[in-house]
C-alpha positions as CSV (number, residue, x, y, z in Angstrom):
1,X,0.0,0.0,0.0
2,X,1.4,3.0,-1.0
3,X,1.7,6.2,1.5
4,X,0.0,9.4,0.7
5,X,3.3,11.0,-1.0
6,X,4.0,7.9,-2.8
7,X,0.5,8.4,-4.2
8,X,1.4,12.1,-5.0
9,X,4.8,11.1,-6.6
10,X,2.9,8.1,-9.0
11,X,0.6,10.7,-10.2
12,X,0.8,12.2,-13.6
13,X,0.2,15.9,-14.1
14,X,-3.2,15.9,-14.7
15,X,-4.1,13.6,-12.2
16,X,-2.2,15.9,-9.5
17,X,-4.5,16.2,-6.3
18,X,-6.7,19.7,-6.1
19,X,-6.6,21.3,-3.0
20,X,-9.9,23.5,-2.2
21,X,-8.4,27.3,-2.3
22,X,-9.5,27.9,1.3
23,X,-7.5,25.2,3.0
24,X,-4.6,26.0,0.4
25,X,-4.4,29.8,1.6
26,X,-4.7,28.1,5.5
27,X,-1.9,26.0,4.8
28,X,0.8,28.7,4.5
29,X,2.1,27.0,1.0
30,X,0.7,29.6,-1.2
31,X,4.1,32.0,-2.0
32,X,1.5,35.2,-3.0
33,X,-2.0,36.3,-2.2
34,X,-4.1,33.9,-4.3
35,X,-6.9,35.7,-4.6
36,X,-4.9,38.8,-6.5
37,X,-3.8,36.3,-8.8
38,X,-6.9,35.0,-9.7
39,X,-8.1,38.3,-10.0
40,X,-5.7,39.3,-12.7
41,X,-4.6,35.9,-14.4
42,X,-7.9,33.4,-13.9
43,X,-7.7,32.9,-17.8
44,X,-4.2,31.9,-18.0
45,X,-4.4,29.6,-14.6
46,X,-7.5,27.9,-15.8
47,X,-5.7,27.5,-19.0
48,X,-2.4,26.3,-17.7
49,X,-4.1,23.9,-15.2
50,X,-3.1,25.6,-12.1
51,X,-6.9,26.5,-10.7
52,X,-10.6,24.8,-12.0
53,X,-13.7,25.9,-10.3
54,X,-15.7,22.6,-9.1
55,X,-19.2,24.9,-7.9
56,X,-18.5,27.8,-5.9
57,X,-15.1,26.5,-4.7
58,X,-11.4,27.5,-6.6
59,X,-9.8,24.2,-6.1
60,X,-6.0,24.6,-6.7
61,X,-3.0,21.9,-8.5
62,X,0.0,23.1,-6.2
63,X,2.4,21.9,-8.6
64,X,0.9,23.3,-11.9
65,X,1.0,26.8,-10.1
66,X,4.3,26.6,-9.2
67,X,5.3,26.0,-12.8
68,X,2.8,28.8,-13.5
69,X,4.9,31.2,-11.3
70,X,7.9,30.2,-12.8
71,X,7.1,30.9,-16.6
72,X,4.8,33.5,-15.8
73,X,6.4,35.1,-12.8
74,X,7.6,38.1,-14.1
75,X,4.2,39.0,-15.7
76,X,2.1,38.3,-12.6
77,X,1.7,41.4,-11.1
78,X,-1.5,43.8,-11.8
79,X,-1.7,44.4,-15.1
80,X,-0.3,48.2,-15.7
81,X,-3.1,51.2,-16.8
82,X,-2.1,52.8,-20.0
83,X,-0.9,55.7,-18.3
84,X,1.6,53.8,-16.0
85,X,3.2,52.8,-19.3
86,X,4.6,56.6,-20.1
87,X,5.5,56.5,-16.6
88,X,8.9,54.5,-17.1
């Protein structure tokens, strides 16, 4: 019988386990605010597998946001207004 990280380890990326985004937030794991993200980039998480709403609930793939972070990292910050663009 396999232990509950041998399970997690055996898994393949789609089958990754979803962790509602409440507990998630609880659990001190999440590296940013989650709901700002999902604010801003909820198209391009869905997309990239990294949230899916199951009801009312945001259930979350921890390791499909990681790699979310990673290649989108440096664009995950609020979007900039058009005037904060002359700003630079």
């Amino acid at each position: 019988m396999n232990t509950p990280l041998e399970q997690t380890q055996l898994t393949s990326d789609n089958q990754a386990p979803l962790t509602p985004l409440a507990d998630f937030r609880k659990s001190g794991r999440a590296p940013v605010e989650m709901h700002h993200l999902i604010f801003h980039h909820k198209k391009s998480l869905v997309e990239h597998g990294a949230i899916c709403k199951f009801g009312r609930k945001w259930l979350v793939s921890e390791g499909h946001l990681f790699r979310w972070l990673r290649e989108q990292g440096a664009n995950a910050g609020r979007p900039k207004r058009p005037n904060e663009f002359n700003a630079d």
